[in-house]
CHARMM internal coordinates of N, CA and C (Angstrom, degrees):
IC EDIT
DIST 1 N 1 CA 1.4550
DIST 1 CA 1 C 1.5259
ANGL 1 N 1 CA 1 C 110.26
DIST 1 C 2 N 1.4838
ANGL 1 CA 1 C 2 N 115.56
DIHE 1 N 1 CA 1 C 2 N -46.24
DIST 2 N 2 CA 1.2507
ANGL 1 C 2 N 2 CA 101.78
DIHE 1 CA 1 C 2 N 2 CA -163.32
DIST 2 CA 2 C 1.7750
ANGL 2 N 2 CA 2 C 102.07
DIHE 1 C 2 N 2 CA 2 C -93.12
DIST 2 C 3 N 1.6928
ANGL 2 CA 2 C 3 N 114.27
DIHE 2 N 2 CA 2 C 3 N 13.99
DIST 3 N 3 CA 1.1271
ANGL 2 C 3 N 3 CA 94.19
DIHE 2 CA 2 C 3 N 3 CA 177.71
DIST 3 CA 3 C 1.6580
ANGL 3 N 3 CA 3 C 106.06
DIHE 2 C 3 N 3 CA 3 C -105.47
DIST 3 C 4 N 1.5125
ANGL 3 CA 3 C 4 N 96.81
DIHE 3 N 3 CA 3 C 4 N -13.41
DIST 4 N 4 CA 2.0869
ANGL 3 C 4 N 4 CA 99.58
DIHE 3 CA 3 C 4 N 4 CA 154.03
DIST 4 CA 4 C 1.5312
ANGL 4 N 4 CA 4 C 129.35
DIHE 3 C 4 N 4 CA 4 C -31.87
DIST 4 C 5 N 1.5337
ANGL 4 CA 4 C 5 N 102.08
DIHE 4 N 4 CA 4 C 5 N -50.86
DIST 5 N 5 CA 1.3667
ANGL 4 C 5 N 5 CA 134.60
DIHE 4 CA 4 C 5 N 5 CA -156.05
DIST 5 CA 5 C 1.6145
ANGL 5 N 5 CA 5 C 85.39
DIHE 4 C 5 N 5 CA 5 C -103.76
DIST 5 C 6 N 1.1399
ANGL 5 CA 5 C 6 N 155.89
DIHE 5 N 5 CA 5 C 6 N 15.88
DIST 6 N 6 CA 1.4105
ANGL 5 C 6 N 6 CA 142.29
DIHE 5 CA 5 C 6 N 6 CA 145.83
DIST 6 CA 6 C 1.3231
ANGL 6 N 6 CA 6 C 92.90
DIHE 5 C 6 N 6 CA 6 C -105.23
DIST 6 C 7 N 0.8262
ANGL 6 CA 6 C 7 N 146.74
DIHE 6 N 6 CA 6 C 7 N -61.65
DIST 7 N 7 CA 2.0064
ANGL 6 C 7 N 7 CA 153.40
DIHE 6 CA 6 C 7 N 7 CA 172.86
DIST 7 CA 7 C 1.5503
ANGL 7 N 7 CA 7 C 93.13
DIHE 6 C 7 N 7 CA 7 C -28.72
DIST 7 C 8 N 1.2619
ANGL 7 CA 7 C 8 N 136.44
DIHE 7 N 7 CA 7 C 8 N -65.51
DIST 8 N 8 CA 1.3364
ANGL 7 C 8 N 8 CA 131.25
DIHE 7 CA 7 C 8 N 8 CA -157.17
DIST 8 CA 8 C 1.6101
ANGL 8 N 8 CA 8 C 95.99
DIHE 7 C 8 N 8 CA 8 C -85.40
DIST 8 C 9 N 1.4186
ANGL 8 CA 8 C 9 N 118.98
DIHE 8 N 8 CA 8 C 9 N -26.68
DIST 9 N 9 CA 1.8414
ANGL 8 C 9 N 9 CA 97.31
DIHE 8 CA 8 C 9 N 9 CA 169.52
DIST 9 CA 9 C 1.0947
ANGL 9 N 9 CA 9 C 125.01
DIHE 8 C 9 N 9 CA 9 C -75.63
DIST 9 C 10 N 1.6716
ANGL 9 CA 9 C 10 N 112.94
DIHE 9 N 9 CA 9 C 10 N -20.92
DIST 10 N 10 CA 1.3571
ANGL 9 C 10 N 10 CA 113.05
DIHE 9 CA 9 C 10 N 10 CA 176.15
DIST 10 CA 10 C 1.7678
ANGL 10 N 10 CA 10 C 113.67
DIHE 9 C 10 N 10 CA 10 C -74.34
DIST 10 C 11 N 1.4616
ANGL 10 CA 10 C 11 N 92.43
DIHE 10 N 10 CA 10 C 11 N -11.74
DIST 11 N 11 CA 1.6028
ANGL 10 C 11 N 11 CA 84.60
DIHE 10 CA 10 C 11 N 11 CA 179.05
DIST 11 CA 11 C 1.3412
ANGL 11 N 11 CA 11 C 105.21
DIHE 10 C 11 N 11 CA 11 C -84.25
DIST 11 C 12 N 1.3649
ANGL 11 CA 11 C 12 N 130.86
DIHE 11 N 11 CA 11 C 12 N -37.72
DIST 12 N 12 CA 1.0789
ANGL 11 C 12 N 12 CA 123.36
DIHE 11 CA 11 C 12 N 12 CA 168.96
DIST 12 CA 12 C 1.0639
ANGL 12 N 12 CA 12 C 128.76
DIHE 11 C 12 N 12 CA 12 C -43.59
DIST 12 C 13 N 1.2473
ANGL 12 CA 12 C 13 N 114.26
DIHE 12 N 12 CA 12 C 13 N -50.87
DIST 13 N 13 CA 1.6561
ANGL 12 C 13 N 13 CA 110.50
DIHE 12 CA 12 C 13 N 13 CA 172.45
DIST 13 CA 13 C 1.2118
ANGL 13 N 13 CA 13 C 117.00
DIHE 12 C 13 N 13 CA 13 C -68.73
DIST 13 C 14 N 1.0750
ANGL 13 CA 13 C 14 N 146.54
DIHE 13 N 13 CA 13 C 14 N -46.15
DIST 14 N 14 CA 1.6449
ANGL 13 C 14 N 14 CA 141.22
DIHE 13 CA 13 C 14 N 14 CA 145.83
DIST 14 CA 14 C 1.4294
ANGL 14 N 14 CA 14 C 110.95
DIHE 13 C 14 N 14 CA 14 C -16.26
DIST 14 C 15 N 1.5468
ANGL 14 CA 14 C 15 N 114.47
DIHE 14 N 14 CA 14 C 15 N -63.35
DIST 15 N 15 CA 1.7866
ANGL 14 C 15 N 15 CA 106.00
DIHE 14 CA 14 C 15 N 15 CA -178.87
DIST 15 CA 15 C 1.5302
ANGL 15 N 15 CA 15 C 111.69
DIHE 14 C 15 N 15 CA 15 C -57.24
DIST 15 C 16 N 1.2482
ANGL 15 CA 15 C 16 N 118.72
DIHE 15 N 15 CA 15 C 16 N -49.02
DIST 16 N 16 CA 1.3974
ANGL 15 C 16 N 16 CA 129.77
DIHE 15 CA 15 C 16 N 16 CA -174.72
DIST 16 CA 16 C 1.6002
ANGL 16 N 16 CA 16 C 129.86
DIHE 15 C 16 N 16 CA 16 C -73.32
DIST 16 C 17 N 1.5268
ANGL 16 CA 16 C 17 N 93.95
DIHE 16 N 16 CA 16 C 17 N 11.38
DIST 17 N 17 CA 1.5909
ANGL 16 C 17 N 17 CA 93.53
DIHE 16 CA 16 C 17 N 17 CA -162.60
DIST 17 CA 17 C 1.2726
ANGL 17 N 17 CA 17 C 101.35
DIHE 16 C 17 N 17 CA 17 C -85.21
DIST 17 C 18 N 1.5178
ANGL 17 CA 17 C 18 N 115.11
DIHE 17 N 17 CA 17 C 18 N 152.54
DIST 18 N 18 CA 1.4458
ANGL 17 C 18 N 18 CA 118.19
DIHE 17 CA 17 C 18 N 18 CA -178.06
DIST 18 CA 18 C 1.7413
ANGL 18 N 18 CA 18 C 105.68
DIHE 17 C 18 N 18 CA 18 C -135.82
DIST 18 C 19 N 1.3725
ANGL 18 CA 18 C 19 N 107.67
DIHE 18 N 18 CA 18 C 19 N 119.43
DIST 19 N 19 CA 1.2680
ANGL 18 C 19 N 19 CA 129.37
DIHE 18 CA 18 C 19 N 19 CA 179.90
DIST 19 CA 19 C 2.1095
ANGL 19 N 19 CA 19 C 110.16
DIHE 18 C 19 N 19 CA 19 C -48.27
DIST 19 C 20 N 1.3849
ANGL 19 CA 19 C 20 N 117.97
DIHE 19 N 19 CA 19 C 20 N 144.20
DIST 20 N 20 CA 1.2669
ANGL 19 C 20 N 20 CA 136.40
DIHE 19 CA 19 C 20 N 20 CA 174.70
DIST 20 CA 20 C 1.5871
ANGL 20 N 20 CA 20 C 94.60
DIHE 19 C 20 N 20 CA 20 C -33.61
DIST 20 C 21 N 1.3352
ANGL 20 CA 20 C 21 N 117.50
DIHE 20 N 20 CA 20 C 21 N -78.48
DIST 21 N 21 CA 1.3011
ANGL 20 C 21 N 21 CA 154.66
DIHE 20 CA 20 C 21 N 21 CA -172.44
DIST 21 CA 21 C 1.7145
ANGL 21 N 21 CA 21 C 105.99
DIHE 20 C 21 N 21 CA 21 C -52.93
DIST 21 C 22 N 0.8930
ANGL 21 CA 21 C 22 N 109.26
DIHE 21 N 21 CA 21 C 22 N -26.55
DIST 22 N 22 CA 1.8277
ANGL 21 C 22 N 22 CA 112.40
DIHE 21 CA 21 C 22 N 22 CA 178.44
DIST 22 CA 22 C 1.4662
ANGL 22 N 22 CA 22 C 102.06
DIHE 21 C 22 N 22 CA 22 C -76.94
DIST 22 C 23 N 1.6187
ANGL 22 CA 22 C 23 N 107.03
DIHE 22 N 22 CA 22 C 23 N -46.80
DIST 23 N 23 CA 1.3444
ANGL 22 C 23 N 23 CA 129.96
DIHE 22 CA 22 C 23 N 23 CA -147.40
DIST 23 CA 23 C 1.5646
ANGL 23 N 23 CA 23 C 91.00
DIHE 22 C 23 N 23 CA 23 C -73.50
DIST 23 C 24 N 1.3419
ANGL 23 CA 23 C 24 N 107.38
DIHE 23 N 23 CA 23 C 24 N -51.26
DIST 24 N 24 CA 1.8394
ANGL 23 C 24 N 24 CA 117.71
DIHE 23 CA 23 C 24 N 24 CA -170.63
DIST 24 CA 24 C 1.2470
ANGL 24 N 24 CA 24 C 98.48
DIHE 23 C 24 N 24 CA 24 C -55.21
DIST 24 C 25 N 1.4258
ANGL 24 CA 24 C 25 N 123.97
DIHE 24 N 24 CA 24 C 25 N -66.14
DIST 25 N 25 CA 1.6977
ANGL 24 C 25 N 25 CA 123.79
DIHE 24 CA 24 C 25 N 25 CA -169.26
DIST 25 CA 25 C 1.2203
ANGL 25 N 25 CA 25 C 101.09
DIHE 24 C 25 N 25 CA 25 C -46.24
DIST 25 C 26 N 1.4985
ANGL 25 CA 25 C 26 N 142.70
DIHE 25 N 25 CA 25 C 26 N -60.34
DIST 26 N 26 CA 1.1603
ANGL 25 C 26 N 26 CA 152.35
DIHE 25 CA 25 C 26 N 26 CA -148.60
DIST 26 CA 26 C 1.6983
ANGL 26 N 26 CA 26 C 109.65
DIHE 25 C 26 N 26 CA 26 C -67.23
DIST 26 C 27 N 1.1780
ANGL 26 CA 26 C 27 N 91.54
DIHE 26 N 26 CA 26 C 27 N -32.53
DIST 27 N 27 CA 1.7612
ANGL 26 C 27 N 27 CA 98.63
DIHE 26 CA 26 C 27 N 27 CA -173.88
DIST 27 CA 27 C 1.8814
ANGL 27 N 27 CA 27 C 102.66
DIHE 26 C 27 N 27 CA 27 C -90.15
DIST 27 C 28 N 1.2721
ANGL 27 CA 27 C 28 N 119.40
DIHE 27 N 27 CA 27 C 28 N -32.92
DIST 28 N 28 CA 1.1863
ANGL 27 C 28 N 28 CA 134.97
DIHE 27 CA 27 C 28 N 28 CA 179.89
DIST 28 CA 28 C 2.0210
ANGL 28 N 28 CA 28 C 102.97
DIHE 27 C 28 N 28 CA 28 C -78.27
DIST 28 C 29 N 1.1490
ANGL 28 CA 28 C 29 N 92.14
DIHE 28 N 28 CA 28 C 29 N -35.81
DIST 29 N 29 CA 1.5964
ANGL 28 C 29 N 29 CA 73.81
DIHE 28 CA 28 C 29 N 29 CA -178.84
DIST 29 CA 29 C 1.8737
ANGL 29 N 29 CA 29 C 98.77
DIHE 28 C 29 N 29 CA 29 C -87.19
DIST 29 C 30 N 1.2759
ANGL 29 CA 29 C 30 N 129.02
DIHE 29 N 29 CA 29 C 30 N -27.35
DIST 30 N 30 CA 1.3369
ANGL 29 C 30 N 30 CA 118.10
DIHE 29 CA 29 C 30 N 30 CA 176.32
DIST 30 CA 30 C 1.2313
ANGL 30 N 30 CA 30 C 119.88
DIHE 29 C 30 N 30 CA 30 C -57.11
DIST 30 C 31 N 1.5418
ANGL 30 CA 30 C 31 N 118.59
DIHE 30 N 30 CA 30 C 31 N -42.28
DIST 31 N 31 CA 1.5005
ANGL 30 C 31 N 31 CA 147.22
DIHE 30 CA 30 C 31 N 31 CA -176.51
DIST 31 CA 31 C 1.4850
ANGL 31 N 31 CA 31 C 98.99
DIHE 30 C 31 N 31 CA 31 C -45.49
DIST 31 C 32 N 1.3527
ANGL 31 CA 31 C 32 N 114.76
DIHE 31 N 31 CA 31 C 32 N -53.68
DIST 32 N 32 CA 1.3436
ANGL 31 C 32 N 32 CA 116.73
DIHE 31 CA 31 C 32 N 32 CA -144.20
DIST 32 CA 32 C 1.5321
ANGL 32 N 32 CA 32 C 90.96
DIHE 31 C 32 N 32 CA 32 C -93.25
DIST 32 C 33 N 1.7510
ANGL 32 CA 32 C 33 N 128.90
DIHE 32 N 32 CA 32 C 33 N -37.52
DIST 33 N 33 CA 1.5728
ANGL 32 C 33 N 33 CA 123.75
DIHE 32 CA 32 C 33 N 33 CA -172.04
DIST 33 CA 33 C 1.5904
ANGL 33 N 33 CA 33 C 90.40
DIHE 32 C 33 N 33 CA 33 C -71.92
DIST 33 C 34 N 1.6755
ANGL 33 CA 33 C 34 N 149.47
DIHE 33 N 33 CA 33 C 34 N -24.30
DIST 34 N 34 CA 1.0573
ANGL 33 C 34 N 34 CA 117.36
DIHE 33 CA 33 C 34 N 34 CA 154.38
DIST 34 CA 34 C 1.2767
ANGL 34 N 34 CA 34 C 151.71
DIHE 33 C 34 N 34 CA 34 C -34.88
DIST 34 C 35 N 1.7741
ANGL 34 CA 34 C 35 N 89.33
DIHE 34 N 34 CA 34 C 35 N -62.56
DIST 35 N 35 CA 1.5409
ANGL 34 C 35 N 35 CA 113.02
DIHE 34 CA 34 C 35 N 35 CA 147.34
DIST 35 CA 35 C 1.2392
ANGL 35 N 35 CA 35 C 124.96
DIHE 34 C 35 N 35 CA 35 C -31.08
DIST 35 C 36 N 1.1071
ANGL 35 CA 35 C 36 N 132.05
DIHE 35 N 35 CA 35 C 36 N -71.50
DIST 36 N 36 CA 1.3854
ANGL 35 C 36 N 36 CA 115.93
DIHE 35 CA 35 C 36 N 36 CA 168.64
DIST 36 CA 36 C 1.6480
ANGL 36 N 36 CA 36 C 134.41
DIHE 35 C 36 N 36 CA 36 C -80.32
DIST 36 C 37 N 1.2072
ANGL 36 CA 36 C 37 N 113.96
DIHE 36 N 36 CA 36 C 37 N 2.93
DIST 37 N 37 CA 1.4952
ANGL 36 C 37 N 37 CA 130.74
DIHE 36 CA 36 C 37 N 37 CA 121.74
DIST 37 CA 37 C 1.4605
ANGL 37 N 37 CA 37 C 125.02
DIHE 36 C 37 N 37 CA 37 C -19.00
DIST 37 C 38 N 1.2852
ANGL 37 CA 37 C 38 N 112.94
DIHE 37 N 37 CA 37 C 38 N -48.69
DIST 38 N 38 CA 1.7583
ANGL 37 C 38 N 38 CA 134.50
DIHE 37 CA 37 C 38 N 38 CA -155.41
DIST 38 CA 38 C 1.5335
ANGL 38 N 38 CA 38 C 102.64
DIHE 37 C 38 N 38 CA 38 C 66.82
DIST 38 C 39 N 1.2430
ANGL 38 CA 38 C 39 N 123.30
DIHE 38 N 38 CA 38 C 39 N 43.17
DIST 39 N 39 CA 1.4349
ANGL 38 C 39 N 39 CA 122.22
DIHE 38 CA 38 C 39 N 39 CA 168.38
DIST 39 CA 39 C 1.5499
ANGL 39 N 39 CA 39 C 109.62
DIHE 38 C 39 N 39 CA 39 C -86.73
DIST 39 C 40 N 1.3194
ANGL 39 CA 39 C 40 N 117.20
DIHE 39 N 39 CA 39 C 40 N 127.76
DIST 40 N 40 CA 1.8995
ANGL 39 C 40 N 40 CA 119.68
DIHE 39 CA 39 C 40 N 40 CA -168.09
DIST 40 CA 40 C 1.7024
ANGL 40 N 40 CA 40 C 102.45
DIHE 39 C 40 N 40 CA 40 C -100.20
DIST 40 C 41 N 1.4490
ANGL 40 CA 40 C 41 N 101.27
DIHE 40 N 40 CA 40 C 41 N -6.43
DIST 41 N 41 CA 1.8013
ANGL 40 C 41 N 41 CA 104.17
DIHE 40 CA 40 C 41 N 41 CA -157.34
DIST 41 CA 41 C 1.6877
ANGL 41 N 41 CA 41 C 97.67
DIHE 40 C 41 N 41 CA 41 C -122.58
DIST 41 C 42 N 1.5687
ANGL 41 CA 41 C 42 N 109.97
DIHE 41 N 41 CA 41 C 42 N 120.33
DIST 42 N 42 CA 1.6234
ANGL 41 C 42 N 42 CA 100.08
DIHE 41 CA 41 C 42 N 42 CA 164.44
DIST 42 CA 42 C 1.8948
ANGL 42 N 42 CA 42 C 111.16
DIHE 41 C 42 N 42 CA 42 C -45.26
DIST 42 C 43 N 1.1513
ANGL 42 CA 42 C 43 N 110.10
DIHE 42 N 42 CA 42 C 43 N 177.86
DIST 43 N 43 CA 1.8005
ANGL 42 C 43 N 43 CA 129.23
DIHE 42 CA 42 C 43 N 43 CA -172.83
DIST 43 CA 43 C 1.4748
ANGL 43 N 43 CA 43 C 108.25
DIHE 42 C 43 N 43 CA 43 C -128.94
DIST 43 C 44 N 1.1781
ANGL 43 CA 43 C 44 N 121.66
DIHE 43 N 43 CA 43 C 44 N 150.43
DIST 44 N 44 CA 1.6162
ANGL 43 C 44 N 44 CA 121.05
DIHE 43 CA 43 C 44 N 44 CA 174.69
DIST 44 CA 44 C 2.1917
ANGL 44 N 44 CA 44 C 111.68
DIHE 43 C 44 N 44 CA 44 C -33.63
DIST 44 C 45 N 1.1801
ANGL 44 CA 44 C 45 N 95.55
DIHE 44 N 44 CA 44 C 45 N -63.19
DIST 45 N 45 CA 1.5212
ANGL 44 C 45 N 45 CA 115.55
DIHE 44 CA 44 C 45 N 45 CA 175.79
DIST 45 CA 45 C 1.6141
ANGL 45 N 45 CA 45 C 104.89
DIHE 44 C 45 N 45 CA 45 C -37.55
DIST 45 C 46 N 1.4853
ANGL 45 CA 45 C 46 N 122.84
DIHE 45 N 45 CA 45 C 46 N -46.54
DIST 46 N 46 CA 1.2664
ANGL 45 C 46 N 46 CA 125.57
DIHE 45 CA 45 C 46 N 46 CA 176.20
DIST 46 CA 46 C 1.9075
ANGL 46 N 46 CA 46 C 113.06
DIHE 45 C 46 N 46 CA 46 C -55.58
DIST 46 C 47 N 1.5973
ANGL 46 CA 46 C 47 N 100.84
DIHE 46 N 46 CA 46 C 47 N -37.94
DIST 47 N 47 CA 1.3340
ANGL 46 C 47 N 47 CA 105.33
DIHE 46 CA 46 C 47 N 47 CA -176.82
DIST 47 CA 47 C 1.6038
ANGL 47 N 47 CA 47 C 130.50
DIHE 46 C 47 N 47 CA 47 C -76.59
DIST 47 C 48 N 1.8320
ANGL 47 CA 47 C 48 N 88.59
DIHE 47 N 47 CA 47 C 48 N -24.67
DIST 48 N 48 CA 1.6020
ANGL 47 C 48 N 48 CA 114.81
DIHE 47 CA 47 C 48 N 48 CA 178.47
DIST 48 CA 48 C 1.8603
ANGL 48 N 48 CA 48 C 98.55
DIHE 47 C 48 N 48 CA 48 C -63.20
DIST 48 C 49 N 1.1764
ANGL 48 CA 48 C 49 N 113.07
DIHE 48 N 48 CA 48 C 49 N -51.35
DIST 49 N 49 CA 1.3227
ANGL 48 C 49 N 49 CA 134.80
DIHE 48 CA 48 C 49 N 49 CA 167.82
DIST 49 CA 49 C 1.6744
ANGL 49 N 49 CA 49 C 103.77
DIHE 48 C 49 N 49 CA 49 C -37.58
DIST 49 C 50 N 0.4876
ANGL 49 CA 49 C 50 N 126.27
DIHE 49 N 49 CA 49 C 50 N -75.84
DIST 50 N 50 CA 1.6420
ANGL 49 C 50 N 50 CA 141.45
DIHE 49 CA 49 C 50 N 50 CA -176.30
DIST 50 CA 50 C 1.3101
ANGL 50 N 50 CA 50 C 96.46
DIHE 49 C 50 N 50 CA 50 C -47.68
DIST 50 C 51 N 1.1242
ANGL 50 CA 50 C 51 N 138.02
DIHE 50 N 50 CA 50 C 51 N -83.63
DIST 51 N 51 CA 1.0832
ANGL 50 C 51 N 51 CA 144.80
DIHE 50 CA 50 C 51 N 51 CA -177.65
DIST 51 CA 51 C 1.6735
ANGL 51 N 51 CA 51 C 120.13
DIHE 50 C 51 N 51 CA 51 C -47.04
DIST 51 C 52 N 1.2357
ANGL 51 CA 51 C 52 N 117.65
DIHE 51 N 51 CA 51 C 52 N -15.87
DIST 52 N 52 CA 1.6291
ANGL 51 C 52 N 52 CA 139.27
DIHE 51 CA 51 C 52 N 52 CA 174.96
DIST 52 CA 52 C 1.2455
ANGL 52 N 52 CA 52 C 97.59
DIHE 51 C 52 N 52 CA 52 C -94.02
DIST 52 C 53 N 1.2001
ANGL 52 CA 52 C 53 N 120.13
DIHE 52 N 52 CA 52 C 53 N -41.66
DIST 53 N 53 CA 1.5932
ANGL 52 C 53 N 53 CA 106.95
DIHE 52 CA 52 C 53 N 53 CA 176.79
DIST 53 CA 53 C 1.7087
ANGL 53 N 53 CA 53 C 115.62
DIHE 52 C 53 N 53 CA 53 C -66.57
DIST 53 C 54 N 1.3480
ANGL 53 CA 53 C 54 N 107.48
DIHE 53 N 53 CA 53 C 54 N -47.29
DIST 54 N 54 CA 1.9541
ANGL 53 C 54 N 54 CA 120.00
DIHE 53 CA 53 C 54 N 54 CA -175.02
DIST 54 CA 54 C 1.8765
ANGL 54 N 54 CA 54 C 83.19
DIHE 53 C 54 N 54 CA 54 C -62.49
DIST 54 C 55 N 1.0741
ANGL 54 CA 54 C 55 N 109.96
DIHE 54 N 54 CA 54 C 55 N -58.29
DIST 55 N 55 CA 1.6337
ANGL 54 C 55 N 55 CA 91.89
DIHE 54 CA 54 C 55 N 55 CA -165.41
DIST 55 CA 55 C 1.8401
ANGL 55 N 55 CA 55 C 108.71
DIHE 54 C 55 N 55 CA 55 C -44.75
DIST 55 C 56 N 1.5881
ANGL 55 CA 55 C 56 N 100.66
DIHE 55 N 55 CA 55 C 56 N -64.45
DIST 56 N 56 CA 1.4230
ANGL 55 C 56 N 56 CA 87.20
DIHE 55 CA 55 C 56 N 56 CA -170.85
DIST 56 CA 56 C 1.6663
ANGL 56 N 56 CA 56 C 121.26
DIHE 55 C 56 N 56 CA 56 C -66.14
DIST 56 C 57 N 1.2114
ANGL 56 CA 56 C 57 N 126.23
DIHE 56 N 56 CA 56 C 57 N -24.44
DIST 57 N 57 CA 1.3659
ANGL 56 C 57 N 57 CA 107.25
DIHE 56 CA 56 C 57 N 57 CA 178.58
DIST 57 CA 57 C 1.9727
ANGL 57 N 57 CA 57 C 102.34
DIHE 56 C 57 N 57 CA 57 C -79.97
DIST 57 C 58 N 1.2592
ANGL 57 CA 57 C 58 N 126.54
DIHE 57 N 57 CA 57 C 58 N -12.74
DIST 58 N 58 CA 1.4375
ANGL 57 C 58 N 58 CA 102.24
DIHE 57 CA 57 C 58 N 58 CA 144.91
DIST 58 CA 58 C 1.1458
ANGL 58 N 58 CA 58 C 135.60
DIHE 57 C 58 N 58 CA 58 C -52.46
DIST 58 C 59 N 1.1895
ANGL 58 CA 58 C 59 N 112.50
DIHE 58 N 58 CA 58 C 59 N -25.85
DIST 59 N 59 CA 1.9902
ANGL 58 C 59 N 59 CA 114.48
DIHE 58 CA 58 C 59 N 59 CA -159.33
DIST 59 CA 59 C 1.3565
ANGL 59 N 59 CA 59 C 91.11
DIHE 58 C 59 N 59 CA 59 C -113.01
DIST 59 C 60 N 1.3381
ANGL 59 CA 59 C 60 N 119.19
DIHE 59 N 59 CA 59 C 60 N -12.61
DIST 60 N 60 CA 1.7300
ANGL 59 C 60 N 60 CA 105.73
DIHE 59 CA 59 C 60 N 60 CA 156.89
DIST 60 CA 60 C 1.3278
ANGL 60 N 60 CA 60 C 120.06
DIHE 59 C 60 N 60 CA 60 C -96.89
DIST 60 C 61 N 1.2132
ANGL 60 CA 60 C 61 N 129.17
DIHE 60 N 60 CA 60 C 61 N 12.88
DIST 61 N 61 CA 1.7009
ANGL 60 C 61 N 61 CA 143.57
DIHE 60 CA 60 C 61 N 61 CA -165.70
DIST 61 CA 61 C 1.6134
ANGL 61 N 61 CA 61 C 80.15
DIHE 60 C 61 N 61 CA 61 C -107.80
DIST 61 C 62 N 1.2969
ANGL 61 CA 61 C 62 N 120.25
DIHE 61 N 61 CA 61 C 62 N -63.36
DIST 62 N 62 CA 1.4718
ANGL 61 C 62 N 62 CA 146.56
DIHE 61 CA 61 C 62 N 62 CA -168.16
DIST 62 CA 62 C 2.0884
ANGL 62 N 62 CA 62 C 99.76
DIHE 61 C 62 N 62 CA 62 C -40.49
DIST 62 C 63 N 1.2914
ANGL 62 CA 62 C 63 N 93.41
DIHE 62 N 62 CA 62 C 63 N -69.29
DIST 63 N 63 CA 1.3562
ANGL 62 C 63 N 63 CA 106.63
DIHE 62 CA 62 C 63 N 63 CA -167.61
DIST 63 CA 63 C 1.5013
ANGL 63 N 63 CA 63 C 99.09
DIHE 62 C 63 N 63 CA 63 C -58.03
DIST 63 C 64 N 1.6067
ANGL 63 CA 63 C 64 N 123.86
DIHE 63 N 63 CA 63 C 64 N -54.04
DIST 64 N 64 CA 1.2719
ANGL 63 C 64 N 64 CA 101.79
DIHE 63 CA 63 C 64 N 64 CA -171.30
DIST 64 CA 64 C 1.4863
ANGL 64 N 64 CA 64 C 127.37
DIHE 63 C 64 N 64 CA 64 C -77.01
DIST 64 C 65 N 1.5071
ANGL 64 CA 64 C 65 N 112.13
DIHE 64 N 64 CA 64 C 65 N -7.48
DIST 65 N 65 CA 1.4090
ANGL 64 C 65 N 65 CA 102.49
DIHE 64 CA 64 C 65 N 65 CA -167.86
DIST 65 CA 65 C 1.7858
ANGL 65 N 65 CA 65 C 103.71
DIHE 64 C 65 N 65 CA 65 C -87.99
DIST 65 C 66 N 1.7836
ANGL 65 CA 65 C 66 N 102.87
DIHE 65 N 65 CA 65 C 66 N -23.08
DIST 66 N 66 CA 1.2702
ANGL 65 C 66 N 66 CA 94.32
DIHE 65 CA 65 C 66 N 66 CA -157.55
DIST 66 CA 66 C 1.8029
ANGL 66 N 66 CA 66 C 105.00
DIHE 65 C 66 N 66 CA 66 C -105.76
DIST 66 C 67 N 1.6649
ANGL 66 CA 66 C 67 N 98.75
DIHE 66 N 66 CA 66 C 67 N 9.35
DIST 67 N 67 CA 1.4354
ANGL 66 C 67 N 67 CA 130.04
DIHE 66 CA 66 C 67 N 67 CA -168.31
DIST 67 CA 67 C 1.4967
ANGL 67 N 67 CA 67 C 117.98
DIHE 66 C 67 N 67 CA 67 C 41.32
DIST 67 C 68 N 1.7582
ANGL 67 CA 67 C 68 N 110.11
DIHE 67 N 67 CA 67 C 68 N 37.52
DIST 68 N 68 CA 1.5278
ANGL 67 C 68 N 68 CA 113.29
DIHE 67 CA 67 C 68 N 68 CA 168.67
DIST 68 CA 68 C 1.2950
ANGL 68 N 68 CA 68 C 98.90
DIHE 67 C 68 N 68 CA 68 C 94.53
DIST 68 C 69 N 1.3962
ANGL 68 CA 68 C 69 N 134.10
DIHE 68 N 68 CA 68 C 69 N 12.90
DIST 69 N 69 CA 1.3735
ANGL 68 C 69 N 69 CA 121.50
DIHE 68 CA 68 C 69 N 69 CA 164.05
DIST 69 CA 69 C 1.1744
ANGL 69 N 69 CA 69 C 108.79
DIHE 68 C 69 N 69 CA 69 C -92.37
DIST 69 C 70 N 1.1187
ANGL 69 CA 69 C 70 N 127.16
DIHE 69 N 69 CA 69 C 70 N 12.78
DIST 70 N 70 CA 1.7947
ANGL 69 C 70 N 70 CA 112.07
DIHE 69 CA 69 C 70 N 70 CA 173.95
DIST 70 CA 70 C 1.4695
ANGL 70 N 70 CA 70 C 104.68
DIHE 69 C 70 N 70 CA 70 C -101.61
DIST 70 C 71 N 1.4122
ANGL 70 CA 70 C 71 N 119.42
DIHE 70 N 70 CA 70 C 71 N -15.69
DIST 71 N 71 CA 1.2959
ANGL 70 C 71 N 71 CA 123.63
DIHE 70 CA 70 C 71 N 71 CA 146.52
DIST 71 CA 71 C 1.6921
ANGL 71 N 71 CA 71 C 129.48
DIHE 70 C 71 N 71 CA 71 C -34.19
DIST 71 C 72 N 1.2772
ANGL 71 CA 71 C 72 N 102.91
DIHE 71 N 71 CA 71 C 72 N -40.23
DIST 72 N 72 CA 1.6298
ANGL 71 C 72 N 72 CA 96.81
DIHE 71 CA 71 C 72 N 72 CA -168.91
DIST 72 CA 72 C 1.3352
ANGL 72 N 72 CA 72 C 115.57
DIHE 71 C 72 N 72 CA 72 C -73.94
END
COOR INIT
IC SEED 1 N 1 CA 1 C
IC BUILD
């Protein structure tokens, strides 16, 4: 049972994964429709951002050093 329920989180994270590079544009294109907003202050969404970025360049630091065995 509980090795069902590790199989289906790992799939989750596989569907849900979001690339370094997705994460950057995404925060850079929000950044900037603030900006021209006249917004002076990042927003929660800016921080979600931040934090999507540290995740994925962990789990890509992750994958290459340990070459996807910390996956299993």
């Amino acid at each position: 049972m509980a090795e069902d329920r590790v199989e289906e989180l790992k799939r989750i994270l596989q569907q849900n994964e979001v690339s370094v590079a997705n994460a950057h544009e995404a925060l850079e294109h929000h950044l900037n429709q603030l900006h021209r907003l006249g917004a002076t202050l990042e927003d929660n969404v800016c921080e979600v951002l931040r934090k999507v970025i540290v995740q994925a360049e962990a789990i890509e630091e992750l994958d290459r050093i340990t070459n996807w065995t910390w996956r299993k």
